[in-house]
C-alpha positions as CSV (number, residue, x, y, z in Angstrom):
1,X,0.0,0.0,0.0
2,X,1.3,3.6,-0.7
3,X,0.5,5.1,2.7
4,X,-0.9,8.6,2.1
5,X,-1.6,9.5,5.7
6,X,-1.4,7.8,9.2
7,X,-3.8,9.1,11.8
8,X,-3.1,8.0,15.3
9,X,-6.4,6.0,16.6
10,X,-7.9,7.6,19.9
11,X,-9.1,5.8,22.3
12,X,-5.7,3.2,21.9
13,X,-1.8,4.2,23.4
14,X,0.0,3.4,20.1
15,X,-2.9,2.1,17.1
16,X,-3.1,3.5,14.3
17,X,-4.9,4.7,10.8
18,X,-3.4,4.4,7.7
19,X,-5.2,5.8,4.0
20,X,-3.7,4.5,0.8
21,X,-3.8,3.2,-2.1
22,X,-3.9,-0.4,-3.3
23,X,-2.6,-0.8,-6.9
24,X,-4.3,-3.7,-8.7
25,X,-5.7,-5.1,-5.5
26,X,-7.1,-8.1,-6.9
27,X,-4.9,-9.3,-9.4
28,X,-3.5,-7.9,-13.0
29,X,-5.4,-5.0,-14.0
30,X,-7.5,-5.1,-11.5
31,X,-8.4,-1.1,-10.7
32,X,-6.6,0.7,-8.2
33,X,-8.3,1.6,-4.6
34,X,-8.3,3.6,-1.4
35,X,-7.8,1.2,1.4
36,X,-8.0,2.1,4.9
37,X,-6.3,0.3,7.7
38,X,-6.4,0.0,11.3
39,X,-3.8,-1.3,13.5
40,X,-4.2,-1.1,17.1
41,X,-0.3,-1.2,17.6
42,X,1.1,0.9,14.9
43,X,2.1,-2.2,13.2
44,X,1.6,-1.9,9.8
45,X,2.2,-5.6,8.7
46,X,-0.5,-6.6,11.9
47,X,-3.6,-5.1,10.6
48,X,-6.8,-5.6,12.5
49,X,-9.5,-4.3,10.1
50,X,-8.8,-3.1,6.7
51,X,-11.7,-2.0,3.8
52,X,-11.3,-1.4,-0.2
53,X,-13.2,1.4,-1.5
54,X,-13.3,1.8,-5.1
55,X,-12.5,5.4,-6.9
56,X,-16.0,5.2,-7.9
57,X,-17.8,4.8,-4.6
58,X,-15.4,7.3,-2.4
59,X,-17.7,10.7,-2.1
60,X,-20.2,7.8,-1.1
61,X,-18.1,7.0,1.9
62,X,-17.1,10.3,2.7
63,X,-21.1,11.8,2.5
64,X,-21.6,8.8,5.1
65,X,-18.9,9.1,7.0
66,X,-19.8,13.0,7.6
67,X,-23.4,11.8,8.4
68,X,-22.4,9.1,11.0
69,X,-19.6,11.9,12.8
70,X,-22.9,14.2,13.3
71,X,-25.3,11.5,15.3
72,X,-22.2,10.6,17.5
């Protein structure tokens, strides 16, 4: 993954988020994606939960994602 930002996770002493991208995720010429990782010991090779988004479906995610931050 070609880590665009890592975020520290709240709530943990050392976890962490990383945003990327994901060339050809599932195989030759398989589109590229975002992926989003979460490691709750900065270990980037021990990833506890990790999601693909596709190009396409991003501004989805991110409407939903401001949606879900304002009933929290």
């Amino acid at each position: 993954m070609k880590v665009i930002k890592e975020i520290r996770l709240d709530g943990t002493s050392n976890g962490e988020i990383s945003v990327g991208i994901i060339d050809e995720p599932y195989g030759i010429n398989s589109d590229s994606v975002a992926s989003i990782a979460v490691s709750l010991n900065s270990d980037s090779h021990n990833v506890d939960w990790k999601v693909h988004i596709p190009k396409a479906n991003i501004d989805d995610v991110i409407e939903a994602l401001k949606a879900t931050k304002e009933l929290i």
